[in-house]
N, C-alpha and C positions, 0 to 999 in steps of 0.2 A: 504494500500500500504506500503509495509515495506521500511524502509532505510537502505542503507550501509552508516556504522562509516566510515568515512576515517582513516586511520591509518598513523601518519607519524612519523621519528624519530625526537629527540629532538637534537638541536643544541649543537653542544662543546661549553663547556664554562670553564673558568678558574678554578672551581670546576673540574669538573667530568675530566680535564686536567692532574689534580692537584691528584687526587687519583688515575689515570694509572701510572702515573710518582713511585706516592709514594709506589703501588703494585708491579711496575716491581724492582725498588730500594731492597724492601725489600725479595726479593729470591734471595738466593744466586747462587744456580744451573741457573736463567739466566745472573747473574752478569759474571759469569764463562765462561758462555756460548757464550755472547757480547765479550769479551775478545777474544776468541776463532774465531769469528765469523772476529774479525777486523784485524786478521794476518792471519786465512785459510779460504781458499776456504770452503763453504757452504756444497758442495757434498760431500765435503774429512771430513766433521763432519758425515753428515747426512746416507754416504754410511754404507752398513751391509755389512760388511768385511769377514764376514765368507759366506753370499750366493755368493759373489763377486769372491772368490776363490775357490770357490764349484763347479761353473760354468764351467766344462772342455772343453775344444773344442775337443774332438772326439766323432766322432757320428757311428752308426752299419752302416749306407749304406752314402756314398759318390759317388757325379758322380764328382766332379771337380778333374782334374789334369793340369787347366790352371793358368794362371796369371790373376791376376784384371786389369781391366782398371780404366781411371781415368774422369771424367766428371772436373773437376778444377773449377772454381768461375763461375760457372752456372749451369743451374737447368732441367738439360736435363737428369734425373737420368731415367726417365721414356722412351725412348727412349735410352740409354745404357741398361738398365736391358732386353729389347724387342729385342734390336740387339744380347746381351750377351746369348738370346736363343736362336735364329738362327743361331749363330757363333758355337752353338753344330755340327750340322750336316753338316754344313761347313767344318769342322774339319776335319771330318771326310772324308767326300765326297773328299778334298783335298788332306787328307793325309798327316796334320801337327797338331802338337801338339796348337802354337800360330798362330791367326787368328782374325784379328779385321776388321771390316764392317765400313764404315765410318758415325761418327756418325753426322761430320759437313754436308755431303751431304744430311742426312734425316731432320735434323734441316733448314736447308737453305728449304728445302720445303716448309714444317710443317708453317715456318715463313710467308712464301709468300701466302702460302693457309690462315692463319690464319689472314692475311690483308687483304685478299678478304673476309673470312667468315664474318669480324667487321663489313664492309660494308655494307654486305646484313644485318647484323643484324640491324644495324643503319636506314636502309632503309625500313625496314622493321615497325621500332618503332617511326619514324620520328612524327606520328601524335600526339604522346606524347611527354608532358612537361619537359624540361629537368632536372627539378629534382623529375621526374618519378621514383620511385626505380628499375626498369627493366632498364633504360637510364643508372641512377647512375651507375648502376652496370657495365653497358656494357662499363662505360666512367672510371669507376676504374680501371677495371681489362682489361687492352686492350691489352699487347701483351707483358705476360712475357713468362719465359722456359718450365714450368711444361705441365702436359696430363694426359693422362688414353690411355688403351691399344686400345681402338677400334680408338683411333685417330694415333695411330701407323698403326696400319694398314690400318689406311685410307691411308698414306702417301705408306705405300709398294705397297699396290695391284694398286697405283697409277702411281708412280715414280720408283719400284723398288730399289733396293740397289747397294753399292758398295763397292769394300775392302780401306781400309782407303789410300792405296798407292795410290785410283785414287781421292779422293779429303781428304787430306790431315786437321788437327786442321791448326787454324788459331791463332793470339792471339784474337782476339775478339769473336771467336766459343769457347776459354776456358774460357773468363772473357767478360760475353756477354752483361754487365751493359748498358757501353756505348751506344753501338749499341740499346738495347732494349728501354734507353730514347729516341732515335733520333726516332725509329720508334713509340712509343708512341705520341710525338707531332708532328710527320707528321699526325697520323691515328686518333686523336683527331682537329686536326686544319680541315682536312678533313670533318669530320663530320657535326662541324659545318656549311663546306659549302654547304655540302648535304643534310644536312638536310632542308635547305632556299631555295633550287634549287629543291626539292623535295614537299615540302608545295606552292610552287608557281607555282608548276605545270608542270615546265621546266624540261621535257623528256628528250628530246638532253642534255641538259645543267648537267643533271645529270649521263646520259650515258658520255661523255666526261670526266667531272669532276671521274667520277671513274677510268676510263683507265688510266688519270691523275696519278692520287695517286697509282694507282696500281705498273705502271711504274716507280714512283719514288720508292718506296717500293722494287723494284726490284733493283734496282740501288745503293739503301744502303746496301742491302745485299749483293750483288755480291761484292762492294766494302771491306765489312767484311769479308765476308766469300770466295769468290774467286766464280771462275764461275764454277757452276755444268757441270760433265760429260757427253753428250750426247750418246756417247759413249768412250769405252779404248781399248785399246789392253792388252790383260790380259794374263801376264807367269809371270811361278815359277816354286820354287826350291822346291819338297818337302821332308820330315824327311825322307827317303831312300837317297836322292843326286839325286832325276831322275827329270831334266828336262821339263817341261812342257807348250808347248806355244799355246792357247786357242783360238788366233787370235782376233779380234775385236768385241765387246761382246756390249750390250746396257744395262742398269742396270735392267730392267727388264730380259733376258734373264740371268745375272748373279746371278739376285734374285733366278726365276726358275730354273736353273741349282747346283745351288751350297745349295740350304734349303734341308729339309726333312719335314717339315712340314707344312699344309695348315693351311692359317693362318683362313680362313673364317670360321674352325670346332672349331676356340676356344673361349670361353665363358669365361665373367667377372663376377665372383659371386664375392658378395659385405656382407658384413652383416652389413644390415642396422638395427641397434637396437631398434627404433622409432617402439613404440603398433601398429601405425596408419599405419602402412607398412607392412602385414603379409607375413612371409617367402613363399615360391612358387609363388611366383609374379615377376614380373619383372619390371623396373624401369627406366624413362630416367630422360634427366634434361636441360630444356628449355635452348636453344642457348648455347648448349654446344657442341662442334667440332670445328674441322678444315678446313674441305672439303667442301664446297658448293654442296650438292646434292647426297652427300655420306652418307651413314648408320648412323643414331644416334649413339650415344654411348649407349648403354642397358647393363643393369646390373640385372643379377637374386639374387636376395635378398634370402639368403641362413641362416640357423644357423652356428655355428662360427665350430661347429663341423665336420661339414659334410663338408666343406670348408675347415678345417684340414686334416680330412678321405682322400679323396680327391688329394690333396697337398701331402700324404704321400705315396699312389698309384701310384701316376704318379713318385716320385723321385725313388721309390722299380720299377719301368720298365724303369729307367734311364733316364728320363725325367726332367730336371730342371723346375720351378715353377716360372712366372713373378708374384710376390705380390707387394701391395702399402698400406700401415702402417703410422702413426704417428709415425715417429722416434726418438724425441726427449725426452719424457721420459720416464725415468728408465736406460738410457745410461751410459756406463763408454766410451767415444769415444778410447781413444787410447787402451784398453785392447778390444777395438770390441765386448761386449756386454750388453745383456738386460735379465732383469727379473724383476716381475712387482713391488716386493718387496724389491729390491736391495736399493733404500733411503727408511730413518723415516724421513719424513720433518715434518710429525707429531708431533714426538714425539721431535724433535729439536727446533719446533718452540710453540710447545703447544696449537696448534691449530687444526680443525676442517676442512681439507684438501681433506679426501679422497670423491672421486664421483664415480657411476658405468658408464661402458661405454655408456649406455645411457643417462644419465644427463650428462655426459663431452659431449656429441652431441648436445644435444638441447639447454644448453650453453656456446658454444664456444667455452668448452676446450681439444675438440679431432678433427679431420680431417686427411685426407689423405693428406702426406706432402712430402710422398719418395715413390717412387718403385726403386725395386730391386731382386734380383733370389735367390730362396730357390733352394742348390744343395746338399746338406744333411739330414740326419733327425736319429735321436736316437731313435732304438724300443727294448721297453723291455717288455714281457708280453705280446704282440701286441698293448700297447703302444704307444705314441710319449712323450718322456721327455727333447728336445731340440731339435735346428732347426740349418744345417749348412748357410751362407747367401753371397754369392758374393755381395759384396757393389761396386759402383763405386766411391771412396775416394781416390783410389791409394790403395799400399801396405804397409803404415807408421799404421793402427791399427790392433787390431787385427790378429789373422794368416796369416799374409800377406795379408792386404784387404779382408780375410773371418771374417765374422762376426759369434757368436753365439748366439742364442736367447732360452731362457729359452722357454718350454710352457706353463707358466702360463702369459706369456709376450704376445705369440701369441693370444690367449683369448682375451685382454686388447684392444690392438695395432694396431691389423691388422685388416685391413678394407676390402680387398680384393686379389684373388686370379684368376690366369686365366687357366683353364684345358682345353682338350679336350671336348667338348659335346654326346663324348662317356661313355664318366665315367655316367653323368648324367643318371637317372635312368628315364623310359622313364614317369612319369608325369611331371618330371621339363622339362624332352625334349620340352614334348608338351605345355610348360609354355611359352616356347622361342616365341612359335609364335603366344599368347595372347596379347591382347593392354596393351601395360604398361602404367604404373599409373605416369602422367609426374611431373616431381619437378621444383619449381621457378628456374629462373638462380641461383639465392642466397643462395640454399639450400642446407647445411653442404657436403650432397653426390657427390655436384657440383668443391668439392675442387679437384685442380689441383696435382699430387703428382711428 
């Protein structure tokens, strides 16, 4: 019977202390470097200044000719990027240049659905220990901003939409902190009593105890957010000067009336990098939605190429692109862009830094963090050598709130894409409606962007 060595490391000790001290003293290049390090910013060392201003922002094909919106100190980038492609054929269909959907109306939803889905989840897992990792997880993560596109559209083909004139930002739908703790320890106090009213068998006492909580949940929101439109009276003015009054409209029928596109023909490719996940497969991810009784969220596990091909198809037939990306590195924020290679923290730090996108997956150092709309794309040779990017930040980075992304950045970065499932070529078609292979609530692809 063989044995395994244990292996472990040896303890610091005033030695081996005493020789990092005296190796890092004795290099000058990082004496210089600390120096450097204690009166400027890290990035403003670490940046490569010539790929930095190499980075042009003009790209061969552009569809925007709008203004950016702004999301503010909340995390609702995923649901602006979903309305900011709708608001295409709105535009249009209306006959104005600017056009904004309200993005507190879909959020006030999203919220309310997403404290009834905790619930049934709760109720669901009751007969486990509460520091079950599936419990854990459901009791950490209980009710911030973030999504993925098929819970957007849980929320549309549900509640429909509306122009932001009929439910208005609030200050708590821009900075949603507040509001988000109070429904956290309502929806966690909750639990706890559901789950004891559930284990002891009490039917009634658990059907009431939810309506309960449900109601209160509604009441903090409305308080936030203001009370959703059941219906508006809906006129304007549009870029001619012609008058236009529409009469009284329900957001559903203003959804239907004013889109261009069905939302049920578009697909979430994902590229999930994990051996164990083979591309043409499709994907869910346990207790993960908004909607009680609505469509999973499914994702077809694509390569990162074809998910490009793709993305660069639909923008050449003037299509804008909802994608969701790890935003945060390789960023310069206020010049508005990315390339994978833009910092050496490498070489600034001396260290042993870089991962491929599949080890930054499996530990911990990539996830889906932002979505946002690809409305440009640079073709040279047939080609993609950069990507144009409506951000929802406002118009303070970047070409006025356009972002540009290098494509060696795209590669890295992005996680996912949402096209038509006409593009798809008809095996992946028929991939859509194979049983997908489901993931722990906890599982990297389950991140919120």
């Amino acid at each position: 019977m063989s044995t395994v060595t244990a292996v472990t490391t040896s303890p610091l000790t005033p030695e081996s202390l005493a020789a990092m001290r005296d190796s890092f003293a004795a290099d000058p290049v990082l004496k210089r470097t600390q120096n450097a390090v204690a009166r400027v910013s890290v990035d403003d060392l670490a940046i490569d200044h010539q790929r930095a201003t190499a980075l042009t922002t003009t790209v061969s094909n552009r569809i925007d000719d709008w203004k950016v919106t702004n999301q503010k100190k909340s995390g609702r980038c995923w649901l602006f990027a979903a309305l900011n492609l709708l608001r295409v054929g709105a535009k249009e269909k209306l006959g104005v240049k600017e056009f904004e959907f309200s993005q507190n109306y879909a959020m006030y939803f999203d919220k309310l659905e997403r404290a009834n889905y905790f619930i049934d989840s709760i109720l669901q897992t009751a007969d486990r220990p509460e520091d079950d990792r599936l419990v854990a997880h459901l009791l950490r993560d209980v009710m911030g901003d973030g999504g993925q596109w098929d819970m957007a559209v849980n929320i549309f083909n549900k509640y429909g939409a509306v122009p932001k004139s009929a439910m208005p930002e609030t200050e708590s739908s821009s900075n949603t902190g507040r509001m988000n703790d109070t429904l956290c320890t309502l929806l966690r106090r909750g639990a706890s009593e559901l789950r004891t009213l559930k284990n002891s068998g009490d039917t009634a006492g658990v059907l009431a105890a939810s309506e309960r909580i449900l109601t209160e949940a509604h009441r903090i929101l409305t308080l936030h957010l203001g009370t959703p439109p059941s219906s508006f009276e809906w006129e304007y003015m549009d870029d001619e000067k012609a008058f236009h009054h529409e009469g009284v409209l329900t957001p559903q029928e203003f959804l239907a009336k004013y889109t261009s596109i069905k939302l049920d023909d578009y697909v979430c490719l994902v590229d999930d990098p994990r051996a164990e996940h083979p591309k043409g497969g499709t994907l869910t991810v346990e207790h993960l939605g908004n909607v009680v009784g609505a469509a999973p969220v499914l994702y077809l596990n694509v390569d990162i190429a074809l998910a490009k091909r793709l993305a660069k198809e639909a923008i050449l037939d003037g299509e804008p692109v909802w994608f969701g990306c790890d935003v945060g590195p390789q960023m310069v924020r206020k010049d508005g862009i990315w390339d994978a290679r833009l910092y050496d923290y490498e070489g600034l730090y001396g260290a042993k830094l870089a991962m491929d996108k599949e080890t930054r997956v499996r530990f911990g150092a990539s996830a889906m963090t932002h979505a946002m709309l690809l409305t440009g794309v640079d073709v040279y040779d047939g080609g993609t050598r950069r990507w144009r990017v409506e951000n929802s930040w406002g118009d303070e980075g970047g070409d006025k709130g356009f972002y540009t992304m290098a494509d060696n950045w795209f590669d890295e970065y992005v996680f996912e894409v949402v096209v038509d499932k006409k593009r798809l070529s008809p095996e992946l078609q028929r991939a859509l409606d194979a049983e997908a292979t489901v993931l722990p609530a906890w599982d990297p692809m389950g991140a919120l962007a």
